[in-house]
FIROGU-725835 format. One line per 5 residues: number of its first residue (from 1); their letters; for each residue x negated, y, z negated of N, C-alpha, C. Coordinates in steps of 0.02 Angstrom, whole numbers. Each point is the difference from the previous one (the first is absolute). Layout:
NUM> A> X,Y,Z,X,Y,Z,X,Y,Z; ...
This chain:
1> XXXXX> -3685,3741,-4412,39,-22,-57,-29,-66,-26; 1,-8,-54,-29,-62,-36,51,-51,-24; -20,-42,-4,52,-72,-24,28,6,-63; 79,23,-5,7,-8,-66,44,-48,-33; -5,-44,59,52,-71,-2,17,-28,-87
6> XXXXX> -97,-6,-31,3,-14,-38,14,23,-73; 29,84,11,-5,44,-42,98,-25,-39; 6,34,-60,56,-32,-38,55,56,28; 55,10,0,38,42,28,-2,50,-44; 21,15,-60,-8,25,-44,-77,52,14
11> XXXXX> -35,-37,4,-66,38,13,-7,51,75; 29,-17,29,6,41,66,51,54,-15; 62,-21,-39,63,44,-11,-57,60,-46; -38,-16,-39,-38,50,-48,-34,48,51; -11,0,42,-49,27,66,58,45,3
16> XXXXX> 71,2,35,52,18,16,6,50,-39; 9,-38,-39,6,76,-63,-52,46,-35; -60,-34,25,-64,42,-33,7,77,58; 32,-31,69,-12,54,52,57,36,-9; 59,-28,-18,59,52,-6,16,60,-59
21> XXXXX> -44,-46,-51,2,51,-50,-45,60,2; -82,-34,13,-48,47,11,-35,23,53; 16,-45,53,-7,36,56,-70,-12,23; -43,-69,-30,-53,-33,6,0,-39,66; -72,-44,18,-1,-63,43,79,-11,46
26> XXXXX> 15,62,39,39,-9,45,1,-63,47; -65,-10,27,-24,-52,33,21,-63,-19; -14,-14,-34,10,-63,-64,58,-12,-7; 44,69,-28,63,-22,-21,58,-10,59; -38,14,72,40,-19,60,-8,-74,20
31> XXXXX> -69,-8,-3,-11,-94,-22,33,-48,-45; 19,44,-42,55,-54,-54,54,10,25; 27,51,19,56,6,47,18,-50,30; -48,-3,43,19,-50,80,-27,-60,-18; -25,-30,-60,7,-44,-37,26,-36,-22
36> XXXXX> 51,43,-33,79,-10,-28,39,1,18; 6,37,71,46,-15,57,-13,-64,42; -46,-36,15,-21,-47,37,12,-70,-40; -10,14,-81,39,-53,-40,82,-7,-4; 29,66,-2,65,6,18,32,-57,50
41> XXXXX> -37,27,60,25,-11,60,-10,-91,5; -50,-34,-56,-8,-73,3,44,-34,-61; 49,64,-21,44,-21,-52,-25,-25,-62; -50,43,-11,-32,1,-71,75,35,-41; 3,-38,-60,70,40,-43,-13,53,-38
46> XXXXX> -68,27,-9,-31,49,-47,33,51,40; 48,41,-52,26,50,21,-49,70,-42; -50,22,80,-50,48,-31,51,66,10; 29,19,21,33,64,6,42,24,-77; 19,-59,11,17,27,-99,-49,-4,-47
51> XXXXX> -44,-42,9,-66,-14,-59,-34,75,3; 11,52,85,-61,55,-9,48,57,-32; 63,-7,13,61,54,-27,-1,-20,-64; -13,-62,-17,-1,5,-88,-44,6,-29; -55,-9,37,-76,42,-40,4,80,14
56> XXXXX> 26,22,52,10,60,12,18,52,-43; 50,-46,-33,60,49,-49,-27,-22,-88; -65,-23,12,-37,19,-80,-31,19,-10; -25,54,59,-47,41,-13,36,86,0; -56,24,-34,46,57,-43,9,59,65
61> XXXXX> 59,39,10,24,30,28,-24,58,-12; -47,52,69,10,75,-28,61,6,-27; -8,66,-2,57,58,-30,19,37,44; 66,-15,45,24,61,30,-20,75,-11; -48,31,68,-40,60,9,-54,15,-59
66> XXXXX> -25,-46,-33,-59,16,-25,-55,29,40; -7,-53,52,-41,46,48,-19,51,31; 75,27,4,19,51,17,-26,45,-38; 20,-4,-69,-33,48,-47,-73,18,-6; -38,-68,19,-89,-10,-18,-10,52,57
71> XXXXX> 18,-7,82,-1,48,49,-10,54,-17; 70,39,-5,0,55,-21,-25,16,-49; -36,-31,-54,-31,53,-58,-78,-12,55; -27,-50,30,-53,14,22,0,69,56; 39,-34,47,13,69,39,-20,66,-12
76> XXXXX> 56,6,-63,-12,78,-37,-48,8,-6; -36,-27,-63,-77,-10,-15,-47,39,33; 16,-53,63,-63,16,50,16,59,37; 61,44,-6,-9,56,30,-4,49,-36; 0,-19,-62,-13,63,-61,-108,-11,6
81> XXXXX> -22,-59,-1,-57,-12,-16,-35,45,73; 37,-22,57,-23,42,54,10,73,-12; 34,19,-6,13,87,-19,-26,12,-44; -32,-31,-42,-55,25,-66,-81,5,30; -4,-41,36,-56,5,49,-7,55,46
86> XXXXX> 33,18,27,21,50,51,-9,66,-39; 21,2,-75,18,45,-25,-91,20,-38; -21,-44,-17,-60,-17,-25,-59,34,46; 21,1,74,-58,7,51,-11,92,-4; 64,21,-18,12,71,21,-55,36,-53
């Protein structure tokens, strides 16, 4: 782990949320973690738990089961595209 004593809180909280949203620099964003917990614990007043819940909640929200949908049309797809192949060999 590297020194991030000197890093701004704000800037570590961005790590937090770069990993929660996208699922990036896991590594990293466990370093700002225990970062921000270790300033906590020296009674730093930067309250990061709300700073990452309120960056959290401005970034744009899927759509309940969109995914779901992209799935299943691939799914299908690919078993119509396979049975055309199959069908193709005969």
């Amino acid at each position: 782990m590297q020194d991030l004593s000197s890093i701004t809180s704000e800037s570590l909280c961005a790590q937090v949320v770069a990993y929660r949203a996208f699922k990036i620099n896991k590594q990293i964003a466990e370093d700002c973690m225990a970062e921000l917990l270790k300033r906590k614990a020296n009674n730093d007043a930067f309250d990061f738990e709300a700073f990452i819940n309120a960056e959290l909640d401005k970034l744009p929200k899927p759509q309940t089961g969109s995914l779901d949908g992209i799935f299943s049309i691939l799914s299908s797809n690919s078993k119509d595209f396979i049975k055309n192949i199959k069908n193709d060999k005969k």
